[in-house]
C-alpha positions as CSV (number, residue, x, y, z in Angstrom):
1,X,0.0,0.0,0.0
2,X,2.8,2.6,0.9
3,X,4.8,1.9,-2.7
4,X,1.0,2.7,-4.5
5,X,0.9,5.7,-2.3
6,X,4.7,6.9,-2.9
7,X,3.8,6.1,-6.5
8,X,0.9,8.8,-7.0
9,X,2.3,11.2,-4.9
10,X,5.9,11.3,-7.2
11,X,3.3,11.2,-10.4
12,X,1.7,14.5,-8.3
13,X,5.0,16.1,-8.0
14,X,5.1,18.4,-11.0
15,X,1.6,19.2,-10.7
16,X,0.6,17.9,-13.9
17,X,-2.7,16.5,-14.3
18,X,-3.0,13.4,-15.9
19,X,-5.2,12.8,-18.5
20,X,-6.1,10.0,-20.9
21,X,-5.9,10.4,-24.4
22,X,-8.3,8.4,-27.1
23,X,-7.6,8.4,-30.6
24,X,-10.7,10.0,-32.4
25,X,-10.6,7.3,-34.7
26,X,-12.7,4.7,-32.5
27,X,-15.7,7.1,-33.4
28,X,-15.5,5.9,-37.0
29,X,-17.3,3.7,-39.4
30,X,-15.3,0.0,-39.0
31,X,-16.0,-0.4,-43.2
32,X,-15.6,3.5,-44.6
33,X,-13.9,5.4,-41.8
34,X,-16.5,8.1,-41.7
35,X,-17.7,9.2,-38.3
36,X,-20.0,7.8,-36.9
37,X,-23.7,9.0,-36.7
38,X,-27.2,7.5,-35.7
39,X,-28.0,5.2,-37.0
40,X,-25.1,3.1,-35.5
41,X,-25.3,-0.8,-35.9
42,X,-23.0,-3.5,-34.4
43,X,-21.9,-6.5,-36.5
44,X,-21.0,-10.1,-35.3
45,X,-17.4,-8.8,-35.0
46,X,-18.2,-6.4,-32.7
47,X,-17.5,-3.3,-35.1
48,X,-19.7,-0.5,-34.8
49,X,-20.7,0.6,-38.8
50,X,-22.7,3.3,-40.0
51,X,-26.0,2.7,-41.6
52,X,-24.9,3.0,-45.0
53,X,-22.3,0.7,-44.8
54,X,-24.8,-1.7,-42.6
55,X,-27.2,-1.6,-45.7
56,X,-24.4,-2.5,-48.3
57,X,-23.8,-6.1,-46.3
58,X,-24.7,-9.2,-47.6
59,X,-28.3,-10.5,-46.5
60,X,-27.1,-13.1,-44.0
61,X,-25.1,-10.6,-42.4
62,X,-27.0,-7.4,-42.2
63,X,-29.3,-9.8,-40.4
64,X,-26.9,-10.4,-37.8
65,X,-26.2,-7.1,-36.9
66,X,-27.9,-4.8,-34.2
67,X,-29.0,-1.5,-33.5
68,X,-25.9,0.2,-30.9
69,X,-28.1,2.7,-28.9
70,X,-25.0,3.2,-26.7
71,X,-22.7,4.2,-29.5
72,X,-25.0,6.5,-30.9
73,X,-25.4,8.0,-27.2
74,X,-21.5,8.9,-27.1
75,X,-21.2,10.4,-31.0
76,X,-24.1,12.5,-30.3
77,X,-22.4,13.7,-27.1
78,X,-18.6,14.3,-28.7
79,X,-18.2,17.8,-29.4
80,X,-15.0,19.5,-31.2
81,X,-13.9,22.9,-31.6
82,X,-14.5,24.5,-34.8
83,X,-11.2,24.9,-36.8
84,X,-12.2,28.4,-37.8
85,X,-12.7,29.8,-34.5
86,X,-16.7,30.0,-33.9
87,X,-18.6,29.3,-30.9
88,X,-20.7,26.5,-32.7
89,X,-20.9,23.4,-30.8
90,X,-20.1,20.9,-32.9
91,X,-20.5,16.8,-32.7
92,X,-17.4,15.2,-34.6
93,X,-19.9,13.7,-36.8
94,X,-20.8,17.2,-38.2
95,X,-17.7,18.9,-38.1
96,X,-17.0,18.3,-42.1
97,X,-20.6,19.6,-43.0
98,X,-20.0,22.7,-40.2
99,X,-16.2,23.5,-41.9
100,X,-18.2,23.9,-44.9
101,X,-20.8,26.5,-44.2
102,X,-19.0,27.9,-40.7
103,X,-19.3,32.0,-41.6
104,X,-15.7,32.4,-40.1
105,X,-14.7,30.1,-43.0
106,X,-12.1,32.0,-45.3
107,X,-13.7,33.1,-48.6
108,X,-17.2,33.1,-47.0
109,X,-19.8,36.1,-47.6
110,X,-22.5,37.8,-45.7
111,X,-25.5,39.0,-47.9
112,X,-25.7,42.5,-46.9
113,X,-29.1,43.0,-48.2
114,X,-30.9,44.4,-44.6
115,X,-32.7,41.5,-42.5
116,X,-31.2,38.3,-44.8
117,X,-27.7,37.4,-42.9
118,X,-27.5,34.6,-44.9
119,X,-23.5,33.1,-45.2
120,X,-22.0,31.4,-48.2
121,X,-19.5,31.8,-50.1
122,X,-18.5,34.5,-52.7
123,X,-19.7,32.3,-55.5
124,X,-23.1,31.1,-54.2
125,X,-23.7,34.8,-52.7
126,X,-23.9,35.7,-56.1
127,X,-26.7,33.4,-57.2
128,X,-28.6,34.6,-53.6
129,X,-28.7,37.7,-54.6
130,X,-29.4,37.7,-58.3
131,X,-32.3,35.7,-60.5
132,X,-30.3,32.8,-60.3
133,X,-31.5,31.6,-57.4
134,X,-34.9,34.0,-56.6
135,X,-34.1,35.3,-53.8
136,X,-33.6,38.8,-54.0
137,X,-33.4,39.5,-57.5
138,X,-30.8,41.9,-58.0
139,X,-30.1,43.6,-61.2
140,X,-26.4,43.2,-61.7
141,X,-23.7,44.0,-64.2
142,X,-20.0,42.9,-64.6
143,X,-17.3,45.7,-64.4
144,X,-13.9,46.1,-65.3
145,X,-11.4,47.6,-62.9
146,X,-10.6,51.2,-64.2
147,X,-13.0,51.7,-66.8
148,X,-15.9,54.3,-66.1
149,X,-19.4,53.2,-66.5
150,X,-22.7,55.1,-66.4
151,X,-25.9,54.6,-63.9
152,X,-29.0,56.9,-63.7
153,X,-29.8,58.5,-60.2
154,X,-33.0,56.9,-59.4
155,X,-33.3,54.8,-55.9
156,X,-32.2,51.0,-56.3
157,X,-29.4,48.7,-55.7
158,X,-27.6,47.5,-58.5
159,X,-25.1,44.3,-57.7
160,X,-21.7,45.0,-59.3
161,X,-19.3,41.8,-60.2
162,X,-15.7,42.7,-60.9
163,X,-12.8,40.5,-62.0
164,X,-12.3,37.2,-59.4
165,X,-15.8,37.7,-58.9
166,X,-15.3,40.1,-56.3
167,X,-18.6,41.5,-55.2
168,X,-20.0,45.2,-54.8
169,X,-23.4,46.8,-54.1
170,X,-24.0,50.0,-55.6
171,X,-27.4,51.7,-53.8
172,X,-29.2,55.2,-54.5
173,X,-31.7,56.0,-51.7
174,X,-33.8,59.2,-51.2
175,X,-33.6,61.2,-48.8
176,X,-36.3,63.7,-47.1
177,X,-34.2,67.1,-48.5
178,X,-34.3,67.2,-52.4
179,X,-31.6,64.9,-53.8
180,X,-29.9,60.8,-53.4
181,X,-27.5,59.5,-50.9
182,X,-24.8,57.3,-53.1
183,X,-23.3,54.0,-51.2
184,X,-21.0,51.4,-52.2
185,X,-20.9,48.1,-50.1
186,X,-17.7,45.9,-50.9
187,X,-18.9,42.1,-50.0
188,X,-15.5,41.0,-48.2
189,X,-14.6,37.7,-47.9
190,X,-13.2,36.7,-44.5
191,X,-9.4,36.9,-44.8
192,X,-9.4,39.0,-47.6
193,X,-7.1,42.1,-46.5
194,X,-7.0,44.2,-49.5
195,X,-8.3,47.8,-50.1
196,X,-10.8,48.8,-52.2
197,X,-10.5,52.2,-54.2
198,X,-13.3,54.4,-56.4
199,X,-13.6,57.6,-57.6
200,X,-17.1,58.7,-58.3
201,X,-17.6,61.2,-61.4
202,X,-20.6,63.5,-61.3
203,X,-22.0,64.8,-64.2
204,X,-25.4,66.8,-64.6
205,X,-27.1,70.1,-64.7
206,X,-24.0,72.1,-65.6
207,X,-22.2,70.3,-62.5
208,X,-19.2,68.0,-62.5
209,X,-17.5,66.7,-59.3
210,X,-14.9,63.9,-58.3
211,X,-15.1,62.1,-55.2
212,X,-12.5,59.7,-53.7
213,X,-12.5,57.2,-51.3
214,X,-10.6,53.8,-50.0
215,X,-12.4,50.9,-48.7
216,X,-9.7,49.2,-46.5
217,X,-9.8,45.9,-44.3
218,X,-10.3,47.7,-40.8
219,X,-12.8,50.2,-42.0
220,X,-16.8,49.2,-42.7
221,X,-17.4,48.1,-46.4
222,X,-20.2,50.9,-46.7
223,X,-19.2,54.1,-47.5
224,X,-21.2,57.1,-48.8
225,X,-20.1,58.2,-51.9
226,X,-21.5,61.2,-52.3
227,X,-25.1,63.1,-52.0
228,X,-26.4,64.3,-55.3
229,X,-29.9,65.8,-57.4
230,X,-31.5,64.0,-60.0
231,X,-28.8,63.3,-62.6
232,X,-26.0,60.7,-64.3
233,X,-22.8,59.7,-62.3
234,X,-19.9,57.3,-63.7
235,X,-18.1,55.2,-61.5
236,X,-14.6,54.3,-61.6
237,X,-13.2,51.4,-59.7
């Protein structure tokens, strides 16, 4: 009894708590390696397999497996930290499908359109908010970098794709004194770091102006271009 106690106290010494450590592993599919998920079933072996693999055994066999309510118990109560930094709790038998759609995912989008908050990535946001896909319906135009295009004053938002399918929303509103309030909204991507530049050329009633302005990483992707009356104006980005 006294060598057990010497024992735990010299494994106490460096005040290191000891903690077992199980391979991840034994929460996969014995036939596919996939994690596991209900429904879990138990073959004559002893494996635990996942339900489609259960399905894809030979009659005789599939016969002789059985439901694992335990197993299914413990997967449904494993829970991993997502890879991209969220708070989601996450079983290890979602985490692929949760890497996939986590918004802190590099390369994925916010719809900025007020009230959706719907995530995806830059490709799919485009389809969201276009006629592609219904949802918002969008009108939209490709640009090119550094060539000035026209686009009446009247209230709307007009979706703007530019090269690498980098995404921009170009929105007139009215206000209550005569005249429109001119936004761009730069759809970052998480991780993208770059800066955003665009001169704004207005053109109407005997008036011309230039306006200037630098959408960086640290600053918010809306910025108010200008305030104007009734009129054209040609962007430059």
């Amino acid at each position: 009894m006294e060598g057990s106690s010497n024992s735990n106290n010299n494994n106490n010494k460096s005040g290191v708590k000891m903690q077992s450590i199980m391979g991840m592993e034994v929460f996969d599919c014995a036939v596919c390696s996939s994690p596991l998920s209900p429904l879990v079933f138990r073959c004559s072996n002893g494996d635990c397999l996942c339900s489609p693999c259960r399905d894809k055994l030979p009659a005789v066999e599939r016969l002789a497996t059985q439901r694992c309510l335990s197993m299914e118990r413990v997967v449904d109560n494993i829970f991993v930290p997502c890879k991209h930094g969220c708070d989601a709790k996450i079983t290890y038998h979602q985490q692929r499908g949760h890497q996939y759609r986590c918004p802190e995912r590099p390369g994925m989008c916010k719809c900025l359109v007020s009230g959706c908050g719907f995530v995806t990535a830059t490709e799919e946001l485009f389809d969201h908010l276009t006629a592609g896909a219904g949802i918002h319906r969008l009108p939209w135009e490709d640009i090119k970098y550094f060539v000035p295009f026209k686009h009446e004053v009247r209230p709307g938002i007009r979706l703007l794709r530019g090269r690498n399918k980098l995404l921009f929303l170009l929105e007139v509103a009215r206000e209550s004194s005569p005249g429109h309030v001119v936004s761009l909204t730069f759809v970052r991507p998480n991780g993208l770091r770059s800066t955003v530049g665009c001169s704004v050329f207005l053109c109407g009633f005997h008036h011309y102006q230039v306006s200037k302005l630098n959408i960086g990483p640290d600053v918010a992707s809306k910025q108010i271009l200008c305030v104007v009356s009734d009129g054209k104006y040609g962007v430059d980005l």
